[in-house]
C-alpha positions in Angstrom: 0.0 0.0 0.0 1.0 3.4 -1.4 1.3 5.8 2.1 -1.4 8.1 1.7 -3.4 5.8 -1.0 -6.4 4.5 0.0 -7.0 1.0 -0.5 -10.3 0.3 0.4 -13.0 3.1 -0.3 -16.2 4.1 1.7 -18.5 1.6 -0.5 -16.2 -1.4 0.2 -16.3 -0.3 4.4 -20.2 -0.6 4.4 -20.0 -4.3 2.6 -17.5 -5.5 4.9 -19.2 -4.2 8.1 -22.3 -6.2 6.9 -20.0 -9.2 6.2 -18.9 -9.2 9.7 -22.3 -8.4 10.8 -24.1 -11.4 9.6 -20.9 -13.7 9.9 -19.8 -12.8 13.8 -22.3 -10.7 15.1 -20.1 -7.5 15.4 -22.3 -5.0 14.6 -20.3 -1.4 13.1 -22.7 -0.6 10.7 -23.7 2.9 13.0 -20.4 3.8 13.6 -19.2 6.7 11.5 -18.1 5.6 8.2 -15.0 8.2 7.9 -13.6 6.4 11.2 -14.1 3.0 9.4 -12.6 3.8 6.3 -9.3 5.5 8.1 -8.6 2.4 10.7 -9.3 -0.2 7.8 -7.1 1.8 5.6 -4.4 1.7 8.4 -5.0 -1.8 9.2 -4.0 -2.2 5.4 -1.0 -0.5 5.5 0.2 -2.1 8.4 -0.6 -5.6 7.3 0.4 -5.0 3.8 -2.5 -5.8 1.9 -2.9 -4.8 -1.7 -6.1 -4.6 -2.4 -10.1 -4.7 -0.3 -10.5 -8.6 -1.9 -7.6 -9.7 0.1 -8.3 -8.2 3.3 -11.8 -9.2 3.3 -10.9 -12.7 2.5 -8.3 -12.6 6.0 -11.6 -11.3 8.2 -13.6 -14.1 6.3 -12.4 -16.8 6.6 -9.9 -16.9 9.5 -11.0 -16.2 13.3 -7.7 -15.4 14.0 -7.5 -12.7 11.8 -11.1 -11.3 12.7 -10.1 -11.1 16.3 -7.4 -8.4 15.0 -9.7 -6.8 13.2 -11.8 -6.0 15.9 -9.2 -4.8 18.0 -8.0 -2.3 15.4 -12.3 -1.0 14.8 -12.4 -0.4 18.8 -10.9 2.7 20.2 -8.7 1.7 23.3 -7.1 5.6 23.8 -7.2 6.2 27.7 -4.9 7.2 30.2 -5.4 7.7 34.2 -6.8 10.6 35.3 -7.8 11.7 31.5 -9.1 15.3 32.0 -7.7 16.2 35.4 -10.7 18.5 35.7 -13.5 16.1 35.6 -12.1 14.1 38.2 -11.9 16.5 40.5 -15.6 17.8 39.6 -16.3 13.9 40.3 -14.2 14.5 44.0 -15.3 17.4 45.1 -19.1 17.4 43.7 -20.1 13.3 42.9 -18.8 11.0 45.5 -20.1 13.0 48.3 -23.8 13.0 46.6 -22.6 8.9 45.9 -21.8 8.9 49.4 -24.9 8.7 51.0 -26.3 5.3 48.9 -25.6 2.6 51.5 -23.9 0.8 48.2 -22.6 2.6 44.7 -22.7 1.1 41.3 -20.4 2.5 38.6 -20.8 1.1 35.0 -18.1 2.3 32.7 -18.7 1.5 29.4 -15.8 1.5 26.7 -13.1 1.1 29.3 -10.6 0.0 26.9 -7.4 -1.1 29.0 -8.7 0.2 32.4 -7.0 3.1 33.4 -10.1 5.1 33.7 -11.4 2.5 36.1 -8.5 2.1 38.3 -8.3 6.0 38.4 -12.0 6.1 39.8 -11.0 3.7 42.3 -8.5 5.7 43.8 -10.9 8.7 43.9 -13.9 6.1 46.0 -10.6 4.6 48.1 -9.5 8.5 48.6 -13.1 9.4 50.0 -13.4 6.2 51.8 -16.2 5.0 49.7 -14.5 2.4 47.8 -15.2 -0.5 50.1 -19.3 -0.3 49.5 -18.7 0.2 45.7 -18.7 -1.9 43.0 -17.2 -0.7 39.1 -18.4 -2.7 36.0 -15.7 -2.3 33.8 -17.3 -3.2 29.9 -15.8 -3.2 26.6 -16.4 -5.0 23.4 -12.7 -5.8 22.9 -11.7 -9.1 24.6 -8.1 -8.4 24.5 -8.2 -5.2 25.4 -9.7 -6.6 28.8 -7.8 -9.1 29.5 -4.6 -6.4 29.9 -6.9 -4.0 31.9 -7.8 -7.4 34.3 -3.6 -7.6 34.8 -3.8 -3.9 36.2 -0.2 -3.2 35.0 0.6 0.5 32.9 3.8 1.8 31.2 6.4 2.8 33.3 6.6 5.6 30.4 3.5 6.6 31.5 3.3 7.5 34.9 5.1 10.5 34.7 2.1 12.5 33.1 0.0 9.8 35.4 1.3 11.3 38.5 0.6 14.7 37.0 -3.0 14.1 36.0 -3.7 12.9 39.8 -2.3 15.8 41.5 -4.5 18.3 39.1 -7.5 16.4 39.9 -7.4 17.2 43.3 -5.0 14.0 44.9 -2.9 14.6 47.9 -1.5 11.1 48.4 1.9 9.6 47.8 1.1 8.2 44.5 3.6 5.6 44.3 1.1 4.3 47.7 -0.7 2.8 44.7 1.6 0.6 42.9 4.9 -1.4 42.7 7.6 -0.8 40.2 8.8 -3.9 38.1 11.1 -2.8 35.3 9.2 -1.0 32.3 6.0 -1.8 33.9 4.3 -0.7 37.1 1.7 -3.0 38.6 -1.9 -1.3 40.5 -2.3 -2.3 44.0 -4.6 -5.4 44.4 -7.0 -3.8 46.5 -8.2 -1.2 43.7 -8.5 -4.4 41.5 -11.0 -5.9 44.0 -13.8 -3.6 43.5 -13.7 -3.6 39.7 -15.4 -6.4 37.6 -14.2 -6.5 33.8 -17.1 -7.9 31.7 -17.3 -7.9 27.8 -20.5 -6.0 26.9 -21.6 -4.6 23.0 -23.0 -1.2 23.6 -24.6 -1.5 20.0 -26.5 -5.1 20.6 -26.2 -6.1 24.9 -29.5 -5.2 27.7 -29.0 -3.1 30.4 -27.6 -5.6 33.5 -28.0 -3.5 36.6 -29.3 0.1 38.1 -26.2 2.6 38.2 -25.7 5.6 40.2 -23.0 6.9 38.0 -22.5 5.5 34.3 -19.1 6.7 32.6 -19.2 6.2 29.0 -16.4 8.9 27.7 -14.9 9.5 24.0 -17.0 6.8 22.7 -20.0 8.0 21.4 -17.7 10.1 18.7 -17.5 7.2 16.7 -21.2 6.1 16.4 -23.5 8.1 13.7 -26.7 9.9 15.3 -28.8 6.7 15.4 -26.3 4.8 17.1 -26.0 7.6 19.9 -29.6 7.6 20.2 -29.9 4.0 21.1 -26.9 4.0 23.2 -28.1 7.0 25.5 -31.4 5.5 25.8 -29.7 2.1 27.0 -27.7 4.4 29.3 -31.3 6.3 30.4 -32.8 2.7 31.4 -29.4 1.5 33.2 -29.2 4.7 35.3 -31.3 5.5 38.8 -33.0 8.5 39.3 -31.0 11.2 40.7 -27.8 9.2 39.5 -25.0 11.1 36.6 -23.9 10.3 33.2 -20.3 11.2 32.5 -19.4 11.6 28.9 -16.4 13.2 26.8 -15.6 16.2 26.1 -16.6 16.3 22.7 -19.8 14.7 23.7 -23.5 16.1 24.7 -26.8 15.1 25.8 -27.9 18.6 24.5 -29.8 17.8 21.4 -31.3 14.4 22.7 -34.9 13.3 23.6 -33.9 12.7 26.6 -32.1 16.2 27.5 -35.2 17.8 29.3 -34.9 14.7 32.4 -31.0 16.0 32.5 -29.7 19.0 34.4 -25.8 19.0 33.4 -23.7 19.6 36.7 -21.2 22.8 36.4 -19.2 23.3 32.6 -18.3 19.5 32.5 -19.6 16.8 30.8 -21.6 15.7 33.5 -25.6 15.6 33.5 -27.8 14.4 36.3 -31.0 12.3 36.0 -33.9 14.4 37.7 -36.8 12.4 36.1 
């Protein structure tokens, strides 16, 4: 593949999507086509494919191969502490309203490899709330969770880690929170025991439980309006009254059906459930 040169066009995307649809069950036919197009052109380029027919017979007719795919459709970008400010909105504002439930559930949904879960854990353990909470960790990418179950990050990493906690409003010695081991540092076992890492498909999967606080955060991006629709009414249904929805930063309830049960909490991304 020519850098630059795109290898399989917009038309091609949509027939492969229903390929993998009907073959596997993965349904990507809502998610925006121009993300599509640029990771399956990538995936080309990386995997040296010449041409759609050849790629498409790889997803096909090996397992293997689809499994790769999948992992390469999926967004897994996250760090800890991702947008210092909304974690300390969630510090100073959430957890105390959380606090008085005589047990929290947090579903975050798209938690890629789990640094956004182990950094709410923290915050519950940092307000004392962490031992009558319980986080459902979802994604639809099972390797993806698998390294967030192993509760190891970079080494390279915690550097701008460390930073991200201290602008969100953390006080502690953060090396309290793991041990060092070469190029990798591994999370202390007792954040790992309040978080439960489940495969779940936001576009096809039920609601499984009643939430006080649902994080789903630079996911819905990807999905067209439709998509979004669904996936905010699954959210809606999941979520208790008087509980909050946490989305990115690029991301609104503003312009949904559902908007006038909201009240959004502050400038972030945060919106209440009042009806």
């Amino acid at each position: 593949m020519i850098s630059g040169k795109k290898i399989v066009s917009q038309e091609q995307v949509t027939i492969l999507m229903e390929d993998v649809e009907r073959l596997y069950g993965y349904d990507f036919t809502h998610y925006t086509i121009a993300s599509l197009s640029r990771r399956i052109n990538q995936l080309c380029l990386l995997d040296n494919f010449a041409s759609f027919a050849e790629l498409r017979y790889r997803v096909l007719h090996e397992p293997e191969y689809m499994q790769r795919f999948v992992e390469k459709m999926t967004v897994n970008v996250t760090e800890m502490f991702r947008d210092p400010s909304f974690f300390l909105r969630l510090r100073d504002e959430i957890l105390p309203q959380l606090g008085t439930s005589p047990f929290i559930r947090i579903w975050i949904a798209g938690c890629a490899t789990g640094e956004e879960a182990y950094s709410l854990a923290i915050l519950l353990q940092e307000a004392k709330l962490l031992h009558k909470s319980l986080i459902y960790a979802t994604d639809i990418n099972p390797s993806v969770l698998e390294q967030a179950k192993r509760a190891v990050v970079p080494m390279a990493n915690l550097k701008s880690y460390v930073e991200n906690y201290q602008l969100s409003g953390g006080k502690a010695d953060f090396s309290s929170y793991y041990t060092a081991n070469y190029n990798w540092v591994k999370l202390t076992s007792s954040l790992q025991e309040r978080i439960v890492f489940a495969s779940h498909n936001l576009v096809s999967d039920a609601s499984f439980n009643a939430f006080q606080l649902i994080l789903c955060r630079n996911v819905l991006i990807y999905f067209d309006t439709q998509l979004q629709a669904k996936v905010l009414s699954l959210f809606d249904e999941s979520l208790e009254t008087l509980g909050y929805l946490a989305l990115g930063s690029q991301e609104t309830l503003r312009f949904s059906v559902l908007a006038p049960g909201y009240q959004q909490v502050g400038n972030e991304k945060i919106w209440r459930k009042v009806k």
